[in-house]
Every structure is written in C-alpha cells, then in structure tokens.
ROMI-170267 format. One record per residue: z, y, x of N, C-alpha, C, O, CB in turn. Coordinates in pm, whole numbers, padded with zeros to 5 digits, always signed. Each point is the difference from the previous one (the first is absolute). Last residue first. Glycine has a CB too. Layout:
residues N
ZYXZYXZYXZYXZYX ...
//
This chain:
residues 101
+06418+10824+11898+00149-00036+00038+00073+00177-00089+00121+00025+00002-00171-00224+00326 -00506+00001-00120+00105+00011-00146+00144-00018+00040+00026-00082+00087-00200-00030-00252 -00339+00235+00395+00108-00105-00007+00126+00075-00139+00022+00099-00069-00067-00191+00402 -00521+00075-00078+00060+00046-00094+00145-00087-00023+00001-00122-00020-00244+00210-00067 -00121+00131+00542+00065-00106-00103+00064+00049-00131+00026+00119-00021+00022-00243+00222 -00400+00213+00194+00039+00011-00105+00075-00059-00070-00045-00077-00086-00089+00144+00116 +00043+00021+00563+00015-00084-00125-00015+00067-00160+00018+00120+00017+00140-00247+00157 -00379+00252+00333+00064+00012-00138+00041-00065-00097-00068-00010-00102-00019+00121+00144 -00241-00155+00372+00070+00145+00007+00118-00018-00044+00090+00009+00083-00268+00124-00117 -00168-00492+00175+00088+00054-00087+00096+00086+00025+00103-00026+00063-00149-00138-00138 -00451+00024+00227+00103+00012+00019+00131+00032-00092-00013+00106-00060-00140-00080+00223 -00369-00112-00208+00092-00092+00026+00166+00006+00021+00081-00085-00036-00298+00036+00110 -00057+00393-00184-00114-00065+00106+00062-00122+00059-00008-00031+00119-00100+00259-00045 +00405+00030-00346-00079+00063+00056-00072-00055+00110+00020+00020+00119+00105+00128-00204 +00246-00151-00337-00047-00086+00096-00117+00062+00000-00058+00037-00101+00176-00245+00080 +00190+00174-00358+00028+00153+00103-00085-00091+00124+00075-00093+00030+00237+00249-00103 -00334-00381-00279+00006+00091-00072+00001+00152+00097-00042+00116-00013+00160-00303-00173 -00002-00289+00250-00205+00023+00001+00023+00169-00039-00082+00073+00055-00076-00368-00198 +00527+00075+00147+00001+00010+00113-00150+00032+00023-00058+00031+00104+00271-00173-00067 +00182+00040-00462-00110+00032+00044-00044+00057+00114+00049+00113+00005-00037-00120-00183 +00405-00244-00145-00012+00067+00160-00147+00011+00015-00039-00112+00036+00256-00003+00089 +00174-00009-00488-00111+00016+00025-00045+00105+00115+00034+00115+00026-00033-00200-00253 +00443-00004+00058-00058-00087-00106-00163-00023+00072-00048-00112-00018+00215+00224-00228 +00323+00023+00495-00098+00004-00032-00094-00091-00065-00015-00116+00038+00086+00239+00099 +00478+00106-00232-00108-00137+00049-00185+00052+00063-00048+00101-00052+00206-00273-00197 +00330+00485+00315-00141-00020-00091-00061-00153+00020-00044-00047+00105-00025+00319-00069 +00573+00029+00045-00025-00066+00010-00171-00095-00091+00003-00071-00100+00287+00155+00194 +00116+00412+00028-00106-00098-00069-00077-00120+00041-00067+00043+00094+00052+00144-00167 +00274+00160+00362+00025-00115-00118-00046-00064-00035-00011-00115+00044+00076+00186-00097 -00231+00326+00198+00139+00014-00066+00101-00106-00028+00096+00005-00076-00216+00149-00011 -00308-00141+00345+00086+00071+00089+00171+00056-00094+00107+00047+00039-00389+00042+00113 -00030-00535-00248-00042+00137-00001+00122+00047+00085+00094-00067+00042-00237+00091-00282 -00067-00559+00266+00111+00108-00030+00009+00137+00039+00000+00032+00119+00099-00208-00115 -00444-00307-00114+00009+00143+00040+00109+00105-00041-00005+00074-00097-00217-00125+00098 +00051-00505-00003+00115+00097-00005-00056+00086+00019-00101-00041+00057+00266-00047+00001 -00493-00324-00150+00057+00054+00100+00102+00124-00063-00044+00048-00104-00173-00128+00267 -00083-00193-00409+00135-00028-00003+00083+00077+00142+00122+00001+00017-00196-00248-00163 -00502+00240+00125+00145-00027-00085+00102-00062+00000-00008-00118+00034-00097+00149-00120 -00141+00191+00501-00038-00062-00110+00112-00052-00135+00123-00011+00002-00302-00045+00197 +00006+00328+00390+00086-00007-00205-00068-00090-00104-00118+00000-00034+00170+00269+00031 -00208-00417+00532-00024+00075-00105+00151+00021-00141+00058-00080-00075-00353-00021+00164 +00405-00215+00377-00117+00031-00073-00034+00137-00064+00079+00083+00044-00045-00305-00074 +00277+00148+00339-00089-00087+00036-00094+00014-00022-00098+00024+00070+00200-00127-00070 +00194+00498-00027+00035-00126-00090-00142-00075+00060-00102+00069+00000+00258+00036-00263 -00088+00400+00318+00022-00113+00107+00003-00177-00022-00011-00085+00088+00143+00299-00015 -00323+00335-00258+00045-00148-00003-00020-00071+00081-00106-00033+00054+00091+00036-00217 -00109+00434+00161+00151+00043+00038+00050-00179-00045+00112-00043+00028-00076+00393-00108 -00519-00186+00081+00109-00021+00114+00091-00038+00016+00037-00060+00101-00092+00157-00072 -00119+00032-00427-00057-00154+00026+00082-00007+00142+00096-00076+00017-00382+00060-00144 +00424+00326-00263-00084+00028+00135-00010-00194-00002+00047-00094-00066+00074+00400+00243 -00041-00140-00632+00056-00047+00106-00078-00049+00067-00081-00089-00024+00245+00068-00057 -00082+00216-00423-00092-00029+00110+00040-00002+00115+00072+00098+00015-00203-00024-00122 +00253-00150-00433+00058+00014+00141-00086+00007+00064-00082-00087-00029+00247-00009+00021 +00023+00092-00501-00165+00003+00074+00045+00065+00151+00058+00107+00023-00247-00039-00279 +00547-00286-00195-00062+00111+00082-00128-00021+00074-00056-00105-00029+00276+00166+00052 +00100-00196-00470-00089+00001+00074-00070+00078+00042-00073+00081-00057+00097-00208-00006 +00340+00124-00223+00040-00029+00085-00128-00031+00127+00030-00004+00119+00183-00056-00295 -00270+00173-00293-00002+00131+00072+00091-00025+00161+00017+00092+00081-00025+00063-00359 -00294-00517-00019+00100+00099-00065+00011+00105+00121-00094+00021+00077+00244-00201-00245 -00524-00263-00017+00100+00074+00115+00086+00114-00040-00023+00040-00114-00145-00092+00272 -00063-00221-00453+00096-00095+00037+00071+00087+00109+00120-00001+00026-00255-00234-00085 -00340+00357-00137+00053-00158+00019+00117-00024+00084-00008-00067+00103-00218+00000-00121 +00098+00562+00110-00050-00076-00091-00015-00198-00014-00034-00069+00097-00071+00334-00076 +00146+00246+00258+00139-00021-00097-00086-00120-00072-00053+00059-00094+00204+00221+00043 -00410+00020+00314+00001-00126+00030+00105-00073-00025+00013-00105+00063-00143+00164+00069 +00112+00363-00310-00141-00017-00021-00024-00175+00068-00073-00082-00057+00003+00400+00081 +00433+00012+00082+00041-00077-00139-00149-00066-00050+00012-00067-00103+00211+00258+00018 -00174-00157+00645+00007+00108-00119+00040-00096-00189+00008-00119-00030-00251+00308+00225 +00523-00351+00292-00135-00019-00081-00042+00115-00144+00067+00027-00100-00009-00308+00182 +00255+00372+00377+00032-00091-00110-00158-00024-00094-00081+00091-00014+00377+00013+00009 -00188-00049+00540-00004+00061-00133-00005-00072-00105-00027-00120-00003-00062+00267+00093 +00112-00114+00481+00097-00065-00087-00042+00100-00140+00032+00119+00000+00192-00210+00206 -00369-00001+00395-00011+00132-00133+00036-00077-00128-00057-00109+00012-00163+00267+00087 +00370-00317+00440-00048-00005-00137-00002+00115-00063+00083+00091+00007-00013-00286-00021 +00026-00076+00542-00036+00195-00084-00054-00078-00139-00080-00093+00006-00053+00321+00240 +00478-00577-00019-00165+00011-00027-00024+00140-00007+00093+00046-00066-00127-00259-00073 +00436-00191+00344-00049+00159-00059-00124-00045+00005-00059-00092+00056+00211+00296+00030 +00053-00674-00073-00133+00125+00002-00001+00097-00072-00051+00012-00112-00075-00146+00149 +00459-00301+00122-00040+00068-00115-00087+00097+00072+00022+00019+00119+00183-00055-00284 -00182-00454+00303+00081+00116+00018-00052+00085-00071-00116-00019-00037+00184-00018+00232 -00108-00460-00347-00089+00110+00112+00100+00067+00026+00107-00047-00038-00339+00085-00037 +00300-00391-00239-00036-00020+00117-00075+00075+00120-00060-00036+00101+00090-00118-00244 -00025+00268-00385+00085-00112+00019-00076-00042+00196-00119-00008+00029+00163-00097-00390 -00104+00582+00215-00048-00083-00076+00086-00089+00109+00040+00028+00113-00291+00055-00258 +00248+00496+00026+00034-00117+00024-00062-00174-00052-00033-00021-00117+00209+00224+00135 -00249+00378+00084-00036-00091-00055+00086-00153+00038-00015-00043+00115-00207+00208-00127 +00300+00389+00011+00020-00134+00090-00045-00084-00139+00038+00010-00116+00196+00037+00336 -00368+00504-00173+00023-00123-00109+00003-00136+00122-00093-00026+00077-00073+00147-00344 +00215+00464+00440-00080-00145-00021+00073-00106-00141+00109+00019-00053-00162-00013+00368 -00027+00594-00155+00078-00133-00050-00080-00138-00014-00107-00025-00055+00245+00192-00076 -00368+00272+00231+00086-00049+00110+00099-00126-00016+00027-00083+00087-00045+00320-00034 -00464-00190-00381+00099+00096+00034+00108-00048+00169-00026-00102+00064+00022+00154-00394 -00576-00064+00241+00150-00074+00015+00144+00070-00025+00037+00085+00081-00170-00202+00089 -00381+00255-00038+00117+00071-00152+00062-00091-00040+00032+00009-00118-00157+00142+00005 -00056-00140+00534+00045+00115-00026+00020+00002-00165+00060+00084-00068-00175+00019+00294 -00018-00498-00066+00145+00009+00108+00019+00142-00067+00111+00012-00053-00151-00157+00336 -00381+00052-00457+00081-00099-00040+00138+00035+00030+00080+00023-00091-00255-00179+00119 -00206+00351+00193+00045+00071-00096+00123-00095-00080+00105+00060-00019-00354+00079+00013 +00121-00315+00388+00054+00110+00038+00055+00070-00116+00117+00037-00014-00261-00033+00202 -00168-00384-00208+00151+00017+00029+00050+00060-00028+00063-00008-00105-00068-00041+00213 -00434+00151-00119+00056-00045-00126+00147-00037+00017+00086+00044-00077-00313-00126+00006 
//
C-alpha cells in the first residue's frame, strides 16, 4: 500500500511550516475540491491535499493552522487534517487534508 502511495506521489514537494519547528518538504498530491463539495461558505480557494505520512517530520501530526507552501508560492492554511482516512492496520500511510489560502 506504501509503495503504491510513493508511486503516485508527484516529484514536487509542499514545505509545510509551523511556529517552532523546522519546516517540512512533504511529496503532496494537491486538488481543488469537485463543485459538488463547493458548499456552505467554501469557494474555489479550497484545496484537498494528501500527504505521505513519512515525509512528516513535525513532532506531532498536521493539524490545523499549520502552513503549507506550494511550489508556486502560494501559501495554504490547513483547515482539517484526517489521518483515519488513509491508515492501514493502524498505520498511517496518508494524510487528508483540507486547506484554504
């Protein structure tokens, strides 16, 4: 299940940043939410991130308010971080997150 994970990672990473750590490349897959989950308040600045679990170094787990800066720039809050979601016999493979910026 890794493995497949790492292989459809793209090569570009997302640095996550948070107050008092060192920042954390990550491999991220990065999309924008279909127009179908467009609803209460979110708009088209919000994205859906998945992110290798490995590749975090931060003490803890992603979680909200953490930074994630794209390879253009851009700059994403994270709003919501799901970790049950990609997890395999306990292990966590995969973050899900959803961040805005």
């Amino acid at each position: 299940m890794l493995q497949t994970y790492r292989q459809l990672m793209p090569r570009a990473t997302v640095t996550f940043k948070r107050v008092g750590e060192a920042d954390c490349p990550a491999r991220a897959r990065v999309e924008g939410l279909p127009p179908d989950e467009l609803v209460g308040g979110l708009d088209q600045l919000v994205r859906r991130m998945i992110v290798l679990a490995e590749d975090i170094t931060f003490a803890s787990p992603l979680r909200r308010g953490d930074k994630a800066v794209m390879a253009n720039g851009d700059i994403l809050t994270v709003e919501v971080c799901d970790a049950d979601k990609r997890c395999v016999d306990g292990t966590v493979i995969a973050y899900e997150l959803t961040a805005i910026g």
